[in-house]
N, C-alpha and C positions, 0 to 999 in steps of 0.2 A: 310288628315290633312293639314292645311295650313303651309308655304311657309319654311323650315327650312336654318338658315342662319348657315357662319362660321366665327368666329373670331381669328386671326392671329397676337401677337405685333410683333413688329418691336421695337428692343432694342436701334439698334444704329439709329432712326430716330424719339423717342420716339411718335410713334402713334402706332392704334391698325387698323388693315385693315377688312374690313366685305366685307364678299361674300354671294350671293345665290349660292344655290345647286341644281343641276340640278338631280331630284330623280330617274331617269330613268337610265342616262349617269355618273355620280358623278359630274360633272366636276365642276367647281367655276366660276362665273365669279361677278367683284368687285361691289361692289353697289354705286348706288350718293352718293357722299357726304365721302366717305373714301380715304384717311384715315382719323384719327378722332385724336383728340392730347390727349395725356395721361402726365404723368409725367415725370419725368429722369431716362432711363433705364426699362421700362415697361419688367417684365418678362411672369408675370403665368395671364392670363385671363379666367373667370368664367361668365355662368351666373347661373341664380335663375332656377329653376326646372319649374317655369310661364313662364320662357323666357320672363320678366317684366324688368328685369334688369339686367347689366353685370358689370363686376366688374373688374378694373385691379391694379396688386403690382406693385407699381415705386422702383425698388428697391435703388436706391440712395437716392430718397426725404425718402424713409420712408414712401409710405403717400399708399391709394387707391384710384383711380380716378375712380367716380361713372357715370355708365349710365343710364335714360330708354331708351327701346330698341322702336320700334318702329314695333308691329307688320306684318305690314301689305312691309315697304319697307325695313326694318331692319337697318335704321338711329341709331344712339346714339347720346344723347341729353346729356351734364353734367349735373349733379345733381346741384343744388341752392348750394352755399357756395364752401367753399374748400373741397381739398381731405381730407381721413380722414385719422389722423397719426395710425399710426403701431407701432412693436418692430423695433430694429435695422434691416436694410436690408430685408425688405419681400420677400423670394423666391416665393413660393406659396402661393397658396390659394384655399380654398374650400367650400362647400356649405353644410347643411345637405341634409339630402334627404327632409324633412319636407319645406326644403325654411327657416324655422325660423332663421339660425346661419349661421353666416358665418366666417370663421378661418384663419391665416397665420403665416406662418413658418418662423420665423425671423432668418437668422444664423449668422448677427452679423458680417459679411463679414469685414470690415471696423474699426471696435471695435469702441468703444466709449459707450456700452452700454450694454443690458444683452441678451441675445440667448433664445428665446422660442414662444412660440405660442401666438398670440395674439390671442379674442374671443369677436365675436360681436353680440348682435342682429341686424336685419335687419327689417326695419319696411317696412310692406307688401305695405303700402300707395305709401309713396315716396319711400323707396328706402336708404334710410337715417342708417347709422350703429352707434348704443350704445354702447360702450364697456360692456360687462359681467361684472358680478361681481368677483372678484382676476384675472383677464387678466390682466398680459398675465402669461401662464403656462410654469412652467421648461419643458424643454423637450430634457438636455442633453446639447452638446457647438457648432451644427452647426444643427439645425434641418432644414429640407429642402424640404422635400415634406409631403403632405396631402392624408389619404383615408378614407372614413367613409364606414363600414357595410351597406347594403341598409336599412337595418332597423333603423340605427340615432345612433344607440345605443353604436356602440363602434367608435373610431376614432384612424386613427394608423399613426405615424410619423416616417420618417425615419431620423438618426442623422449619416452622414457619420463621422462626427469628432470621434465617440466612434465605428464605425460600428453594430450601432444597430437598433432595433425600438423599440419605445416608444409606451402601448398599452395606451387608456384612455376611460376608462364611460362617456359618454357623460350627464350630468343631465339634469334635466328640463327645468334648467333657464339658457344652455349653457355652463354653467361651466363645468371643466372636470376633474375626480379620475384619478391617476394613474392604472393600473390595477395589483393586486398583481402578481410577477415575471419579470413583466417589469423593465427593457428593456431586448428585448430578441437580442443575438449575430443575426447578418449578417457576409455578406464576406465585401471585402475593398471597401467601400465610395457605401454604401449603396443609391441611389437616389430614383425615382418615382415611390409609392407605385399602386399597382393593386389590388380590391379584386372581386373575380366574383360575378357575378348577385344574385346567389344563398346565400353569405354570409358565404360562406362553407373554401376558401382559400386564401390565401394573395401571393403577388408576387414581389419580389423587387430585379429589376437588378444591380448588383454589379460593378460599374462603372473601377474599378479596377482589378476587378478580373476578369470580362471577363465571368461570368456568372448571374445563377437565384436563388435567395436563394425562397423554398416554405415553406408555411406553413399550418397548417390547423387553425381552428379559432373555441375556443372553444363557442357554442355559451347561455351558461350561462354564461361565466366568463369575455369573451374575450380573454381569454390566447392563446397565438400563440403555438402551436408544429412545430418543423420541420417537413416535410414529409419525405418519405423513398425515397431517391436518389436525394434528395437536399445536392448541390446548382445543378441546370441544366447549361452545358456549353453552350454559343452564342459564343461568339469570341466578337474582338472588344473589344469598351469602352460600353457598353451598358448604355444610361442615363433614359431611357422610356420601359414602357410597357403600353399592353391596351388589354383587353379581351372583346372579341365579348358579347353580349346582349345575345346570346344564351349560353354562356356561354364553348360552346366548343373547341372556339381556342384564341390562345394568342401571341402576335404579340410584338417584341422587336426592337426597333430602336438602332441601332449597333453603333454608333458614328462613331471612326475613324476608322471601317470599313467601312461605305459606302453601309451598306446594311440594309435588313430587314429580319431578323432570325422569323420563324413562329412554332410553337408548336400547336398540339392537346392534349388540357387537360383533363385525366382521369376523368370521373364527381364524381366517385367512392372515388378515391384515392391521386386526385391533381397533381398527376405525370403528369409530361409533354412529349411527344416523336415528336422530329423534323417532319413537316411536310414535302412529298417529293417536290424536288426542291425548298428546304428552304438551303440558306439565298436568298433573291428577292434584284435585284440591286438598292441603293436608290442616293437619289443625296450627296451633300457635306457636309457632315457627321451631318447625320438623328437625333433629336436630342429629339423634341418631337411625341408623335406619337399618333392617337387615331381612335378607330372607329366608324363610323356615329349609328344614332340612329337604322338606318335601319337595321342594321349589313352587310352591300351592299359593303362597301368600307371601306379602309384603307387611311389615308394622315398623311405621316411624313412631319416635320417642316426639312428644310437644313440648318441648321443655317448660314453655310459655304458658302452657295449660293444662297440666298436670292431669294427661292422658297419651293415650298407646293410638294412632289411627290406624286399622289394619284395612288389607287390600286382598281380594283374586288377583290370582295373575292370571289370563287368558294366554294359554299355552301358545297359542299361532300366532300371536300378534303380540306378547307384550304389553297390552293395554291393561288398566287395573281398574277395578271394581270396587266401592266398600264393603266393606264385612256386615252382615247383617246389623250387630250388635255394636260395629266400629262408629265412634271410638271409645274405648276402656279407659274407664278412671283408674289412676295412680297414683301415688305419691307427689308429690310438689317437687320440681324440676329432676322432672324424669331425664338423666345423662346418656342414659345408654341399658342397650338390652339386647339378651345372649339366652340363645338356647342350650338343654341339658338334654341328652338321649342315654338314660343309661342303660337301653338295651338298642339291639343293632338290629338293622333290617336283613333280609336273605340276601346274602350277596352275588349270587350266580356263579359268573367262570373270570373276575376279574382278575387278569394276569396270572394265570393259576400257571403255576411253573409244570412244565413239563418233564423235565429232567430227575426232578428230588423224588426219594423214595418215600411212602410212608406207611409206615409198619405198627401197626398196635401189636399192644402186649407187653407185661401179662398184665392180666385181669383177676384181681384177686378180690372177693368181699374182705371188709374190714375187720370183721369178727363175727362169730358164729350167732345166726338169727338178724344181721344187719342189714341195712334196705342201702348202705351204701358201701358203694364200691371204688376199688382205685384202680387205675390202668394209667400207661407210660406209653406213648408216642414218641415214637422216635422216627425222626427226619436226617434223610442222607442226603446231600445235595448230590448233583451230576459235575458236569466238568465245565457250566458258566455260573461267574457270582451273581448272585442274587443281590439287588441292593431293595432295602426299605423303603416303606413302613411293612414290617412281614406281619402277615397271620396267618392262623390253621384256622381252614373250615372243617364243622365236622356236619354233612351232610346226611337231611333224613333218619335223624336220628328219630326213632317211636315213641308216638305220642304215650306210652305209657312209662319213659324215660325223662325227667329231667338234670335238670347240671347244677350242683351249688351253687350259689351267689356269692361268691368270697374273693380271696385274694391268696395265690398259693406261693411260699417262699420263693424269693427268685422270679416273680412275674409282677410285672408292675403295673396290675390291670383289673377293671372288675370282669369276673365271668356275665357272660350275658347267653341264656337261651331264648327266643325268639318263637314267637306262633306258628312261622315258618316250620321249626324242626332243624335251624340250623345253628350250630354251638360256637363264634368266633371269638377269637382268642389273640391277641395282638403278642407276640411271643421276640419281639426287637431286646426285651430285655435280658433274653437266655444269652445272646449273641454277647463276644467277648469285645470287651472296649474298645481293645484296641483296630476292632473288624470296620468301627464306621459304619455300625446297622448296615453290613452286607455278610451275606453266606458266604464264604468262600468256596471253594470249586472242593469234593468229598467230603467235604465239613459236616459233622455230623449232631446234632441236636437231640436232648431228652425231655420232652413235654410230659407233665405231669396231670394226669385228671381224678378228679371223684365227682362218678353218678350217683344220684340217689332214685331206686325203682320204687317201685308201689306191691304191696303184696309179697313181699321179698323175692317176686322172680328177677332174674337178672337180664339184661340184655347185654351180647357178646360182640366184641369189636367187631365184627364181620356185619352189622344189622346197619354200621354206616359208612357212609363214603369218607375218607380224609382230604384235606386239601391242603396246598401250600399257596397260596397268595401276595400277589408284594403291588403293593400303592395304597391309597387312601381309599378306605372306606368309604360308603354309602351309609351317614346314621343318622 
């Protein structure tokens, strides 16, 4: 996969700092050109699931300060015009899993205005945010952290002012239902929501109380249940959680303890049981925390000390290790920190629909002596719908073929080819609104591509496999 970067604000120096990651070792080191300027008080930084764009809450201005990202050195460029305004005070922010929406949790810190979630589209081109239609949504008197289902489908807020969380349906066009029973109780000052991989549990540490309220997550309704032997005790202030990509450990940034509390979670049952030699020593009181794509490492934010603590995870066990080099200096009250991947790893056989046809052709060079070429995939579904997030793989394609790097009308995605040889394509956008990012049963689709060869020989759709895939990527 190509080059995966990290992003870091810096509150009291209002910029956002970008690092390479070194896949092997974890370590970070800062890239040209950072830090980058953001707004006043930059807290939560995001990017888009293309790693096209990153996104950060000022929380004083009110505003978002938009970037593209820049594949290849992991530069940020502002977006054309101003930030774009919010609700009062933006804590957070978040992404669908789809890329299409993007959301923030206003709490209103400051008064002067009302407490709820604003709701954007995102336009896949530039980068540019629309507000939804009735954005921004109640969501309680101090809403403050974001988590959506991997599926898009439900979106959960936490509101320490009431101690609770807010569920919500996510619709088609970003707007968001309450979900009936919402809000469901937390413990005191509810903060930074976690849900696993799987879509199965929710996780929110109680900033007050000093533990982990769990829940399961209905997944027709959205309805939260407590688990059995919820809340789980951490100690500390606890402000952050983040659970592993494999979905079997879950890792808590302890505030003003100064550590990093680690659980194994039941994949059965959601219960959590401390892992041995948990809590791991962190720096000056650990604030945001998250783990890389890889599931390889752990890195809490120190707010307190204006550094990054990074961690091995030990696959068997859970336990964490420092990073050679850990901990990385940053910016003064480091808030929060978010990875970009703007290229995707080989995905395998993930959900790969058996039913849908897919047919290349034709394949036409562009113009006479042209090293690039167009061809149109076309996808027929069978007789079950398909629901999202969809992609096309295009499998083993030869090494003497690469794929542009762009964004093709009607796709709201960056292209990503892969060391692998595998060309994915997130394609929810071709699909008609009203579908609810789901195929319908003979529904038929037109994927558009351009190769670029070397030598001006061509290579013919036949040289690779097609795919049709539906869930969330591995990036």
């Amino acid at each position: 996969m190509g080059q995966p970067f990290a992003y870091v604000t810096s509150g009291s120096s209002n910029t956002v700092y970008g690092y390479t990651i070194d896949s092997v070792t974890g370590a970070l080191t800062e890239i040209a050109g950072s830090p980058f300027p953001t707004g006043n008080e930059p807290i939560t930084v995001v990017a888009t699931p293309s790693g096209k764009f990153v996104y950060v809450t000022n929380y004083i201005d009110s505003t978002i300060s938009a970037y593209s990202l820049n594949g290849r050195s992991g530069v940020l460029t502002p977006l054309g015009g101003p930030p774009f305004a919010t609700g009062p005070n933006p804590f957070s922010i978040d992404i669908s899993p789809s890329g299409k929406f993007l959301y923030t949790a206003n709490d209103n810190y400051y008064g002067g205005g009302t407490p709820g979630v604003s709701a954007f589209q995102i336009n896949g081109v530039t980068g540019a945010l629309t507000p939804v239609n009735g954005s921004p949504f109640a969501a309680g008197t101090e809403p403050i952290s974001l988590a959506f289902t991997p599926s898009g489908r439900y979106l959960y807020v936490s509101d320490p002012g009431t101690g609770t969380i807010f569920a919500f349906t996510v619709n088609s066009d970003g707007s968001l239902t309450q979900v009936t029973g919402s809000p469901y109780p937390a413990g005191s000052y509810p903060f930074n929501l976690a849900v696993t991989p799987s879509g199965k549990f929710l996780y929110v540490p109680n900033s007050d109380s000093g533990n982990i309220s769990a829940y399961s997550i209905n997944s027709t309704t959205g309805a939260l249940a407590p688990i059995s032997g919820s809340p789980f005790v951490t100690g500390g202030s606890p402000p952050s959680v983040a659970v592993t990509p494999s979905g079997e450990f879950l890792y808590v940034a302890g505030g003003s303890s100064n550590e990093v509390f680690a659980f194994r979670i039941n994949r059965a049952t959601g219960a959590l049981t401390p892992v041995l030699g948990s809590p791991f020593p962190a720096g000056d009181y650990p604030y945001d925390i998250t783990v890389s794509s890889s599931g390889q490492f752990v890195y809490a934010t120190d707010v307190d000390g204006g550094q990054v603590s990074g961690y091995s995870i030990n696959a068997s066990t859970g336990a964490l290790a420092p990073l050679e080099d850990s901990p990385f200096t940053v910016g003064s009250s480091p808030y929060s920190i978010a990875f970009a991947n703007p290229a995707v790893k080989a995905c395998g056989a993930l959900n790969v629909s058996a039913e849908a046809t897919l047919a290349p052709g034709p394949y036409t060079r562009q113009s006479r002596g042209s090293e690039l070429w167009n061809e149109t995939l076309t996808i027929t579904n069978g007789v079950t719908p398909i629901s999202g997030p969809l992609s096309v793989v295009l499998e083993n394609l030869p090494s003497s073929t690469t794929t542009l790097s762009g964004t093709y009308p009607g796709l709201t995605t960056t292209y990503c080819f892969s060391a692998a040889g595998n060309y994915v394509v997130p394609i929810d956008s071709l699909i008609p609104p009203a579908n609810d990012d789901t195929l319908l049963p003979g529904e038929a689709l037109s994927v558009p591509f351009v190769f670029a060869t070397t030598g001006g020989s061509g290579v013919e759709p036949t040289h690779y496999k097609p795919l049709l895939i539906s869930g969330t990527l591995d990036k």
